[in-house]
C-alpha positions in Angstrom: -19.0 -17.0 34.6 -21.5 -16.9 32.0 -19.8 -13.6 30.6 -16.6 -15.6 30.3 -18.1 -19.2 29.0 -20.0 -16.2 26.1 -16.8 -14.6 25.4 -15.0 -18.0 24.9 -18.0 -19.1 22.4 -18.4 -15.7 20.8 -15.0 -14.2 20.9 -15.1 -10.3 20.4 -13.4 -8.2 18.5 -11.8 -5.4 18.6 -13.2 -2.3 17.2 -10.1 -0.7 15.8 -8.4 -3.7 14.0 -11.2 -6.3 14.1 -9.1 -9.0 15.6 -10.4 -11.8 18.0 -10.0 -10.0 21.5 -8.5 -12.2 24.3 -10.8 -13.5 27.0 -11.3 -10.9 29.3 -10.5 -7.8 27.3 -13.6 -5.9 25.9 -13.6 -3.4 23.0 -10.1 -3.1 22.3 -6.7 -5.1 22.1 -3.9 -3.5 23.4 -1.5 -2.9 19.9 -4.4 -0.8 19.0 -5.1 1.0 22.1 -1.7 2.0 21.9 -1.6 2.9 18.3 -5.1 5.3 17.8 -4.8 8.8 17.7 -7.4 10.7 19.8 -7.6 14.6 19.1 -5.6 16.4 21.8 -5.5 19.4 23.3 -4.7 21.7 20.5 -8.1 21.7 18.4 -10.2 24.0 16.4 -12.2 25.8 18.7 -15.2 25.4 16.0 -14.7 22.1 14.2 -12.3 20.5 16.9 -9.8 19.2 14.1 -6.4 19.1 15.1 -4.0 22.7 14.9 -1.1 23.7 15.7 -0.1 25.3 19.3 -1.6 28.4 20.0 -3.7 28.7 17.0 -7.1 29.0 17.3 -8.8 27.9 14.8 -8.1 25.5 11.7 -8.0 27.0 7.7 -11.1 25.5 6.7 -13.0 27.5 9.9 -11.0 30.4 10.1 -13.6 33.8 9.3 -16.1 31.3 8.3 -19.9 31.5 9.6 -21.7 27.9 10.3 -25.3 27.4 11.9 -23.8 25.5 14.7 -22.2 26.4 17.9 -19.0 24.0 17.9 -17.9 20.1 18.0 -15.6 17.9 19.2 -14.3 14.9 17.6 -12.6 11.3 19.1 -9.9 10.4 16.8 -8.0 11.2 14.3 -9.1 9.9 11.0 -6.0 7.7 9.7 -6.1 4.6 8.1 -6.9 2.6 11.4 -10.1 4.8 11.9 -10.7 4.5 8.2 -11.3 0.9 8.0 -12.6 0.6 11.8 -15.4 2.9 10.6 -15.5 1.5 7.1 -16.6 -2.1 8.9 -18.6 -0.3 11.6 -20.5 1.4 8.6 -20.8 -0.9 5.6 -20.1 -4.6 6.8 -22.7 -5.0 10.1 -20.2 -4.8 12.6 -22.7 -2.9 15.1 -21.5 -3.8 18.4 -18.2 -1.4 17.8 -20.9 1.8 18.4 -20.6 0.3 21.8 -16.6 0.9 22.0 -17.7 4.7 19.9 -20.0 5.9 22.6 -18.2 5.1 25.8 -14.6 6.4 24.5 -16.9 9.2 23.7 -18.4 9.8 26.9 -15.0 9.1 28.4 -13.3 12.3 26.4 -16.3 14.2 26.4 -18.8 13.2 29.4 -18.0 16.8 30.9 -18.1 18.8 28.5 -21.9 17.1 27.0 -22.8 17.9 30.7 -21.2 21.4 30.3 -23.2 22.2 27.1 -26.2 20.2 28.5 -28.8 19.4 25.6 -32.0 18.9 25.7 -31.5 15.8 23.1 -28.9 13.8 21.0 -29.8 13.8 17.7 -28.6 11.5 15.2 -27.0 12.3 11.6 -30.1 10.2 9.8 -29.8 8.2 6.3 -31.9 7.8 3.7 -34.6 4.8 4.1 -33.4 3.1 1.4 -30.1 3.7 2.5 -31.4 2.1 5.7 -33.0 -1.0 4.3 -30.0 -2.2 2.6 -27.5 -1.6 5.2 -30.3 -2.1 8.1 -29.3 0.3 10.3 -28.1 4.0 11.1 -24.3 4.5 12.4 -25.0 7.7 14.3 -28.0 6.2 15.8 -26.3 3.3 17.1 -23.4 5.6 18.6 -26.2 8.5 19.7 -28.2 5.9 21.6 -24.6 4.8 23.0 -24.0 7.5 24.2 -27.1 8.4 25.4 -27.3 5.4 27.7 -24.0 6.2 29.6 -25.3 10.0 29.4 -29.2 10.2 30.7 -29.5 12.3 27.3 -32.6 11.3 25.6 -32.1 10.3 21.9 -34.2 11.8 19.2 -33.9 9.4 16.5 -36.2 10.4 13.9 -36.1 14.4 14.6 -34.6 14.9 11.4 -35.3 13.3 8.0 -32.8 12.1 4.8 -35.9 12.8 2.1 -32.9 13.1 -0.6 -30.2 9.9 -1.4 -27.7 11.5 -1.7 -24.3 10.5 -3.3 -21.7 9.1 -1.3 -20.2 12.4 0.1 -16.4 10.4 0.3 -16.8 10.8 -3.4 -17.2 14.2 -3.9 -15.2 17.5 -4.2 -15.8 20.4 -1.4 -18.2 22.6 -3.2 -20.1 19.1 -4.8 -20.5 18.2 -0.9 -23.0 21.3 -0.3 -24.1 21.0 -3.3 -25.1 17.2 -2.7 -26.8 17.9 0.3 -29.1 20.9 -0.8 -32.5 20.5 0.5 -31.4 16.6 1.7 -32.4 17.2 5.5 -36.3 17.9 7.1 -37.6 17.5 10.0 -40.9 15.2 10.2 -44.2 17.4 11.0 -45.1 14.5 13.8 -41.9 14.6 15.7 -41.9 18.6 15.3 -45.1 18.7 17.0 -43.9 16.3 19.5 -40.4 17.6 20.1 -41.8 21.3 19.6 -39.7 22.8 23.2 -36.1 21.9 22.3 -33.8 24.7 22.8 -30.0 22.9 22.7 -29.0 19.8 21.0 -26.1 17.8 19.9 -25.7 16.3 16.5 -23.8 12.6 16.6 -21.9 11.7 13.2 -19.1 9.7 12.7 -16.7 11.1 10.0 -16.4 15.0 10.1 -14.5 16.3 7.0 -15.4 19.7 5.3 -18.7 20.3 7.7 -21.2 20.2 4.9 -22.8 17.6 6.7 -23.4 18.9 10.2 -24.0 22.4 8.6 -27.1 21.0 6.5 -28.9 19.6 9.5 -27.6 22.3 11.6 -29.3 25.2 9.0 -32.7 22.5 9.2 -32.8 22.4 12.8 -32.3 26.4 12.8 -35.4 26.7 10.8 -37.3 25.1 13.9 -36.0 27.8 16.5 -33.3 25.5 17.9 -31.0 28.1 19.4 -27.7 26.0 20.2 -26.2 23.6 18.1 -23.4 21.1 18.7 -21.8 18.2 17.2 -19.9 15.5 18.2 -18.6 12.9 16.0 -16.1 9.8 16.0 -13.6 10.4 14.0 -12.0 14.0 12.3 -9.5 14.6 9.6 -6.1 16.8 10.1 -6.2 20.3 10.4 -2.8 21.3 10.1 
């Protein structure tokens, strides 16, 4: 009763469209349940973008050597993802992480227990970056996740000492370039965290990699053996 009396004062919204849910439903209306793409069964077997039957792996990771192990990725990244993670990122609207994580563990629950990781380790952003916006995406999803999962979250592991420019902005080759040197990890949490052998990196947009490869090569440098990724959304592959 008090859950429906809350929901009748504080109508929620869906995470996809941002419309005014009805009473009763929780993350998601039903136009856009029907209308999101998730990733299906023909994916990269590194990057987990989308390919065609019976290929293996997309153009962009085909004879290509990363520093992590694989990922897998929710959604496609269409114009409905693009301006559901657009709000979710830049306009506070926090509480869709908690649509992010479950449809995450949903997809993916067996396959996190499959790689099982000693921690979940979010993408971070750069403390300025942070104060404006006043929170991390990929934490909010990581600790998500993390909750339905029993996977502990490592929120500060790594570090963003560089602000980088908007990677959205930028062409392939600027991407690595931008994030040279951006990642660390913090001398107190490596001395704290100093037995971790598997972890997955959360993100939310995967594009050209650059991202997940630069913490992935920082996390190498500690003697973390297996790498994964998981992120919300992916672009095509085809």
């Amino acid at each position: 009763m008090i859950e429906f009396i809350w929901d009748i004062l504080f109508p929620r919204r869906c995470a996809l469209c941002d419309g005014v849910l009805p009473v009763g439903e929780r993350l998601r209306c039903q136009k856009c349940g029907n209308a999101v793409i998730y990733i299906g069964e023909d994916y990269c077997m590194k990057c987990g973008k989308p390919v065609r039957e019976g290929e293996e792996f997309c153009a962009d990771c085909a004879g290509r050597e990363t520093s992590y192990e694989s990922g897998r990725a929710l959604f496609l990244y269409d114009s409905l993802m693009q301006k559901s993670i657009s709000r979710f990122k830049y306009h506070g609207r926090c509480e869709y992480a908690q649509f992010y994580g479950e449809e995450l563990y949903k997809r993916f629950g067996g396959w996190v227990r499959s790689v099982s990781p000693d921690a979940l380790i979010p993408v971070p952003i750069h403390k300025k970056r942070y104060q404006k916006r006043g929170y991390n995406q990929a934490e909010l999803v990581a600790k998500e996740l993390g909750k339905r999962s029993g996977i502990p979250v490592i929120s500060d592991y790594l570090e963003r000492r560089k602000n980088t420019l908007p990677q959205k902005e930028l062409s392939e080759r600027e991407r690595f370039s931008n994030l040279y040197d951006a990642f660390c990890v913090r001398s107190v949490t490596r001395e704290l965290y100093n037995n971790l052998n598997c972890v997955i990196i959360i993100d939310d947009i995967f594009t050209t990699g650059s991202t997940i490869e630069a913490c992935s090569k920082t996390l190498r440098v500690q003697g973390i053996e297996k790498i994964f990724f998981l992120c919300i959304s992916i672009g095509q592959g085809i």
